[in-house]
Wavefront OBJ file of the C-alpha trace (Angstrom):
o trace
v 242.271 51.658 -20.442
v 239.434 51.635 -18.231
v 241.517 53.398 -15.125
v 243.233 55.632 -17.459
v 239.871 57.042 -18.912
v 238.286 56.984 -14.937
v 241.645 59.053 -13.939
v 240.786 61.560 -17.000
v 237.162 62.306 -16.760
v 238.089 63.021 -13.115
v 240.838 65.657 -13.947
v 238.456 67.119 -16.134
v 235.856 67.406 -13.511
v 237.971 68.909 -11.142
v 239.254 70.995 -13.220
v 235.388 72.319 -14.355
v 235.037 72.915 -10.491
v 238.287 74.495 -10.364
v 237.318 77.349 -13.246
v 233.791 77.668 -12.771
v 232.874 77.175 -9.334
v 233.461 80.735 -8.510
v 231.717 82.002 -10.755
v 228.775 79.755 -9.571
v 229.442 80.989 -6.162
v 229.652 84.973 -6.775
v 225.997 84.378 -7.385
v 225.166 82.777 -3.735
v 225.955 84.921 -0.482
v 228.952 83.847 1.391
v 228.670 81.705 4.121
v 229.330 83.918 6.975
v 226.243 85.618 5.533
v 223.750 82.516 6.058
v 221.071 82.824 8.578
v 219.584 79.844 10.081
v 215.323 80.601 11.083
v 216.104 84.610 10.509
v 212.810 86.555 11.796
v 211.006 88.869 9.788
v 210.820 92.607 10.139
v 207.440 92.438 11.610
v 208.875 89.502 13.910
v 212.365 90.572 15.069
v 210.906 93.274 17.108
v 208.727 91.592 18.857
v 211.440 88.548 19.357
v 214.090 91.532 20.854
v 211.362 92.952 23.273
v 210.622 89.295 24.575
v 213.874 88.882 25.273
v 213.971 91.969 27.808
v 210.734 90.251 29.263
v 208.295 92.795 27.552
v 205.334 91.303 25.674
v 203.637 94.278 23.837
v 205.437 93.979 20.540
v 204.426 90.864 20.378
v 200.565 91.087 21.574
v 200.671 93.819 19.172
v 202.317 91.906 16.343
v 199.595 88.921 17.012
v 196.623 91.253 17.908
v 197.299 93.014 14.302
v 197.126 89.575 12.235
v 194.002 88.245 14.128
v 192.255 92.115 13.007
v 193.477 92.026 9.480
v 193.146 87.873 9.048
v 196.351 87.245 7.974
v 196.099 83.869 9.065
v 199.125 82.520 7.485
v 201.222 85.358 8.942
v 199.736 85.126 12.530
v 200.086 81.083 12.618
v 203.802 81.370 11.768
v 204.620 84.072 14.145
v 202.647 82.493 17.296
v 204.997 79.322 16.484
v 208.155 81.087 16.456
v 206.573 83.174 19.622
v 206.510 79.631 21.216
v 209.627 78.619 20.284
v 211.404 81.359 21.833
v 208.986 80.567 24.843
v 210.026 77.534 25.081
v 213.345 78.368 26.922
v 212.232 81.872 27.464
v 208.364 82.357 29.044
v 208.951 85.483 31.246
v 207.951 87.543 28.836
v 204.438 85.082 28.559
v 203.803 84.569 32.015
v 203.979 88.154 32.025
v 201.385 88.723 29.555
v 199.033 86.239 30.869
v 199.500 87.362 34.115
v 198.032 90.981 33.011
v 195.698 90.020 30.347
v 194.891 86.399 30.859
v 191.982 86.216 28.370
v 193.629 87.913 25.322
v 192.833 85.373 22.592
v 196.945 86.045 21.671
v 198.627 84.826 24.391
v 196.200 82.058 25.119
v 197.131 81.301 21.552
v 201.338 81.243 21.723
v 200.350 79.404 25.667
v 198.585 76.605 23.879
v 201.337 76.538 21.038
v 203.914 76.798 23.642
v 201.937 73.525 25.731
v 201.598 71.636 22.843
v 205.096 71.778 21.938
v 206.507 71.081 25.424
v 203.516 67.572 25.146
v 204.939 66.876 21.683
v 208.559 66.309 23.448
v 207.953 64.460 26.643
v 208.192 60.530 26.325
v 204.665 60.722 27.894
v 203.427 62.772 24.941
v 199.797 61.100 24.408
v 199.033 61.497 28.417
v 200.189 65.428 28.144
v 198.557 66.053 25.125
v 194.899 64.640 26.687
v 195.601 67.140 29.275
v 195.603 69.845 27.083
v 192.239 69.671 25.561
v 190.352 72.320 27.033
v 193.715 75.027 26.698
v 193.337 74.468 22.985
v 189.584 75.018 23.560
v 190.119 78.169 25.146
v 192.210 79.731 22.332
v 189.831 78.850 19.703
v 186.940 80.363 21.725
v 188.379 83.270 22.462
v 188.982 83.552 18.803
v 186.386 81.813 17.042
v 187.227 83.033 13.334
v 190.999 82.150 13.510
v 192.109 78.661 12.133
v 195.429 78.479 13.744
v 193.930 77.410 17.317
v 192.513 74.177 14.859
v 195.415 73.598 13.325
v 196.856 72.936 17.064
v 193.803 71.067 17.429
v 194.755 68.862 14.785
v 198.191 67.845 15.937
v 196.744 67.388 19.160
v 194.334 64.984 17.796
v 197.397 63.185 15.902
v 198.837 62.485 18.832
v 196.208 61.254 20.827
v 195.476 58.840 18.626
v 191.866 59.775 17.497
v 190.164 58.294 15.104
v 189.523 59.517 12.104
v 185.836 60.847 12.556
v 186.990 63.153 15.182
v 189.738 64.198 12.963
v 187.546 64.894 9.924
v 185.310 67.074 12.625
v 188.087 68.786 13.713
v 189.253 69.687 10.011
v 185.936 71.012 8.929
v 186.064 73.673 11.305
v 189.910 74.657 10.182
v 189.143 74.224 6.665
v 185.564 76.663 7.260
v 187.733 79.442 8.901
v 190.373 79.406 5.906
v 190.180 77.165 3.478
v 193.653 76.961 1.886
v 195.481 77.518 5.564
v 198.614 75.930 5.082
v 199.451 75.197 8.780
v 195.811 73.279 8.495
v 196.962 71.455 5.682
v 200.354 70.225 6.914
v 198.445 69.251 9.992
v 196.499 66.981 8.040
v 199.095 66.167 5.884
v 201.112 64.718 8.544
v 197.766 62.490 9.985
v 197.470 61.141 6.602
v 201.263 59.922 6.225
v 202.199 56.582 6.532
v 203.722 57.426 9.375
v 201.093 57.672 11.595
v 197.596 56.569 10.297
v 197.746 56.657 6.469
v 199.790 56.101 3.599
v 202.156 57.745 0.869
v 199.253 57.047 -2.034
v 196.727 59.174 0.590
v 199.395 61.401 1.918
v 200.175 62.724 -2.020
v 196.291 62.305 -3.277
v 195.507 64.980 -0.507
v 198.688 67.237 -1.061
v 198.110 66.935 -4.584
v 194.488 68.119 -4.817
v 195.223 70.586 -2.656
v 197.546 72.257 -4.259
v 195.432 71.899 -7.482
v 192.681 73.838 -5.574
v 194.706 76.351 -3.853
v 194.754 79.754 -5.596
v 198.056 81.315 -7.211
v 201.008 82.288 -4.829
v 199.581 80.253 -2.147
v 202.007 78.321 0.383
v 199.106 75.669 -0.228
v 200.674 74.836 -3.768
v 203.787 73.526 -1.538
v 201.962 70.509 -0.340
v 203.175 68.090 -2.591
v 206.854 68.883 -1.711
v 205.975 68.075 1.908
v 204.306 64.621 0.350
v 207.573 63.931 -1.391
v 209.574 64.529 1.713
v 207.416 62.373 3.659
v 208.321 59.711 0.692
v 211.542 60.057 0.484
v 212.895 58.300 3.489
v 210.791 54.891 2.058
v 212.281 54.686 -1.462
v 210.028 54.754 -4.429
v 209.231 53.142 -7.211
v 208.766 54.652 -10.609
v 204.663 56.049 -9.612
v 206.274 57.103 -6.931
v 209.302 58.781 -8.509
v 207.463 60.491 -11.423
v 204.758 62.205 -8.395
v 208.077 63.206 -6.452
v 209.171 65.018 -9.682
v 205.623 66.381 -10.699
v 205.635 67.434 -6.953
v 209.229 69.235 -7.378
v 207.870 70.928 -10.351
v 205.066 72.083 -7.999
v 207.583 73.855 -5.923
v 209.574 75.031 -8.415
v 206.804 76.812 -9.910
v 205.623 78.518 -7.186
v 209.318 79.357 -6.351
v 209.303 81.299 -9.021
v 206.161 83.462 -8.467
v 208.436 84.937 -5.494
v 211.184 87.073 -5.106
v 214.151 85.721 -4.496
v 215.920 85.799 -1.151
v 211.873 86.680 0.409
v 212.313 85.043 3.760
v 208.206 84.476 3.255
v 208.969 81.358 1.153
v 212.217 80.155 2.922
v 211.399 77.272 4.510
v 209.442 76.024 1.490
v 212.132 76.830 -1.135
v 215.103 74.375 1.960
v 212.750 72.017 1.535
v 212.266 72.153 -1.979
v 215.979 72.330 -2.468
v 216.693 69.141 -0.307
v 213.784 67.236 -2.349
v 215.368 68.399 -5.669
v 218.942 66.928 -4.533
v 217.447 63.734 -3.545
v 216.215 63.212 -6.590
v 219.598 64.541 -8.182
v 218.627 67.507 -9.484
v 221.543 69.373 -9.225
v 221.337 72.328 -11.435
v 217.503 72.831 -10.420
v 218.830 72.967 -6.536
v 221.340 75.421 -7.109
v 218.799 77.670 -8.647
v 216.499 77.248 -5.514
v 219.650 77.881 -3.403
v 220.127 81.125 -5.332
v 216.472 82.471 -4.942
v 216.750 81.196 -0.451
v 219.427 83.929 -0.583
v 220.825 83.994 3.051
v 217.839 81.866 4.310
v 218.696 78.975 5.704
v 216.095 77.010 8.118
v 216.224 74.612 10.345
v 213.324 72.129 8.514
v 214.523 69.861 6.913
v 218.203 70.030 7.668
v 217.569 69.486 10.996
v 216.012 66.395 10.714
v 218.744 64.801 9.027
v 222.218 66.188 11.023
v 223.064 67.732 14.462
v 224.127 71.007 12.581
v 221.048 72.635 10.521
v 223.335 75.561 8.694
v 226.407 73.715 8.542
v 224.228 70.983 7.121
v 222.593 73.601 4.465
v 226.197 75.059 3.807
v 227.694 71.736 3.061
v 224.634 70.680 0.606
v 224.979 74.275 -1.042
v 228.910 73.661 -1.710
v 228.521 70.483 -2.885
v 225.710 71.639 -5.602
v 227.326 74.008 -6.476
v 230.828 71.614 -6.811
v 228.559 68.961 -9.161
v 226.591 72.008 -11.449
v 230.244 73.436 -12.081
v 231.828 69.749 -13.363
v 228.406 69.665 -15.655
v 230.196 73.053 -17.693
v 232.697 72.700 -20.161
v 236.059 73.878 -19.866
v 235.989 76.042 -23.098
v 231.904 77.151 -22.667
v 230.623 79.817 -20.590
v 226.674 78.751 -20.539
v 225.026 76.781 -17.798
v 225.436 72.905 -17.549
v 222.419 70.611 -17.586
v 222.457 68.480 -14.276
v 219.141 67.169 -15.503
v 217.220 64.216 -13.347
v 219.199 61.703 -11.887
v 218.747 58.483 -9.184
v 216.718 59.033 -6.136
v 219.651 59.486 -4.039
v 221.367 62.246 -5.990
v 224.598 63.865 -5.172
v 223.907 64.743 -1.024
v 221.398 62.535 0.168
l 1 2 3 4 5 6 7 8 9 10 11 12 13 14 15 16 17 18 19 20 21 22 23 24 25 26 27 28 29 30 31 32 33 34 35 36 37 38 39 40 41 42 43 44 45 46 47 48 49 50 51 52 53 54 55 56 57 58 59 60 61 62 63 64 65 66 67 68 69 70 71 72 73 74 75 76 77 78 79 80 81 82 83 84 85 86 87 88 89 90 91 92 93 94 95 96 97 98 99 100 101 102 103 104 105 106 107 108 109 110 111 112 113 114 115 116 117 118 119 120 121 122 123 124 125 126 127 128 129 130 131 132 133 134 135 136 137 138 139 140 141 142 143 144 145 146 147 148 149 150 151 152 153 154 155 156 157 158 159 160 161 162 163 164 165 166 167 168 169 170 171 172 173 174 175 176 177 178 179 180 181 182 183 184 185 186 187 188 189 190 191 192 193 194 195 196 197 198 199 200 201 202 203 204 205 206 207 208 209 210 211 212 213 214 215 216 217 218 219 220 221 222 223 224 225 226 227 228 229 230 231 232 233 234 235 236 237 238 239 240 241 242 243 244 245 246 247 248 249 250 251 252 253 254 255 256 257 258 259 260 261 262 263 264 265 266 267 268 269 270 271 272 273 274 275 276 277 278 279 280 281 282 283 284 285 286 287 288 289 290 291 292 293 294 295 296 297 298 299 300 301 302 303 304 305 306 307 308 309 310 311 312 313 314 315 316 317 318 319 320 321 322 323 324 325 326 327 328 329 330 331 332 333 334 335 336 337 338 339 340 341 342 343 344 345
């Protein structure tokens, strides 16, 4: 009886999938139509020019954030600037070459040295060396936080203690208070990890977030304390802050467009925190509102393959939601909270 009644709640299931799931999927761009780390408009250009070895879309592009203090904007364009540096500098040796004290390339140089520090095996000595280029970039920009947020890492992973640290965040937090990149910097110092724990790492994401003002990226930082969780198991404190955390992001999901690439990388991680925690129908709304924005945090971290990795978590969602709806009804299913390890883990 038993087998018989596991053999017929599985035909039913598939047969849910079978009559629903494209109807679940028409809502969700196709595959082929997934980007993985898509630039901006602003960005693109600037990307395109670099790649022809001329910098002056993106000095512009840099030199236009630091005048208008869109901090948030200029700190996420000087990383992707580094990243395509890192395989790529003509374009920046260029552009220090000719202007060696504009405060915007010494800013994507000491992004682009940090980086290279970060993935040597003798991180800690590169990273000492690198002091005074991370000096220069805040000097020659002394209202701009992003130069402290590199400070911060840098201090991370040298190992300092935690007076220099607190020093060092002062200054990020008196240039922009709610700076994300700032945040996540100090997020990451306080995770167990490296010299905290996950009751500190959450306490600080969560009060955060409580201070940050509406629509700010800050509100994320609970999300990133849950992520930083995850990989430990929880207990049940730990499992109802995950879901207050989720709520977090879902929340300020929804004070954005969807498919915005602004929020992208928050709403992948939000998504992969949601399924974790088995969340299905939740997740497949988030995957809605990324639209064709797939990036490479977090899927990266846990498979070779970052889109095929976001694909495959997408068509499985999507596969579990549609086995939630009845054969006969035509309203959404209720995936509701499940186990830590949801559906795709």
């Amino acid at each position: 009886m038993v087998r018989t009644m596991s053999l017929l709640r599985a035909l039913i299931g598939t047969a849910r999938m079978v009559r629903h799931s494209p109807r679940l999927a028409a809502a969700l761009p196709p595959d082929d139509n997934v980007l993985l780390d898509a630039p901006d408009d602003r960005l693109a250009p600037a990307l395109v020019a670099a790649a022809l070895a001329d910098p002056e879309p993106a000095a512009k592009l840099l030199a236009t954030t630091r005048d208008a203090a869109e901090w948030e904007k200029r700190d996420r364009y000087a990383a992707r600037l580094a990243t395509f540096a890192y395989s790529r500098d003509e374009w920046l040796v260029h552009w220090l070459a000719v202007s060696p004290r504009d405060p915007d390339a010494l800013l994507v140089k000491a992004e682009l040295a940090v980086r290279r520090a970060w993935g040597s095996p003798a991180r800690s000595e590169r990273l000492r060396e690198l002091g005074p280029l991370i000096d220069a970039a805040a000097e020659a920009s002394p209202g701009d936080p992003v130069p402290w947020r590199l400070a911060l890492d840098h201090a991370r992973g040298t190992h300092a203690g935690n007076a220099v640290f607190e020093s060092l965040w002062e200054q990020a937090v008196r240039r922009s208070p709610h700076h994300y990149g700032c945040h996540i910097a100090a997020l990451r110092y306080l995770s167990a990890q490296w010299y905290g724990s996950h009751r500190e790492c959450f306490d600080f994401a969560e009060q955060a977030a409580e201070d940050a003002p509406p629509g700010s990226l800050a509100r994320a930082l609970p999300v990133n304390a849950a992520f930083a969780q995850l990989p430990a198991g929880a207990g049940p404190v730990e499992e109802d802050r995950i879901d207050a955390a989720a709520d977090r992001g879902i929340a300020l999901s929804a004070e954005y467009a969807a498919g915005d690439p602004w929020l992208a990388e928050v709403r992948n991680l939000l998504v992969y925190v949601l399924l974790r925690r088995g969340r299905q129908q939740e997740a497949l709304e988030e995957f809605r509102r990324i639209g064709p924005y797939a990036t490479s945090f977090p899927w990266a971290l846990v498979g070779d393959d970052p889109l095929g990795g976001f694909l495959e978590a997408r068509d499985a969602v999507r596969g579990a939601v549609a086995r939630t709806i009845p054969l006969r009804g035509a309203g959404r299913g209720r995936a509701g909270r499940g186990a830590p390890d949801g559906h795709y883990a």
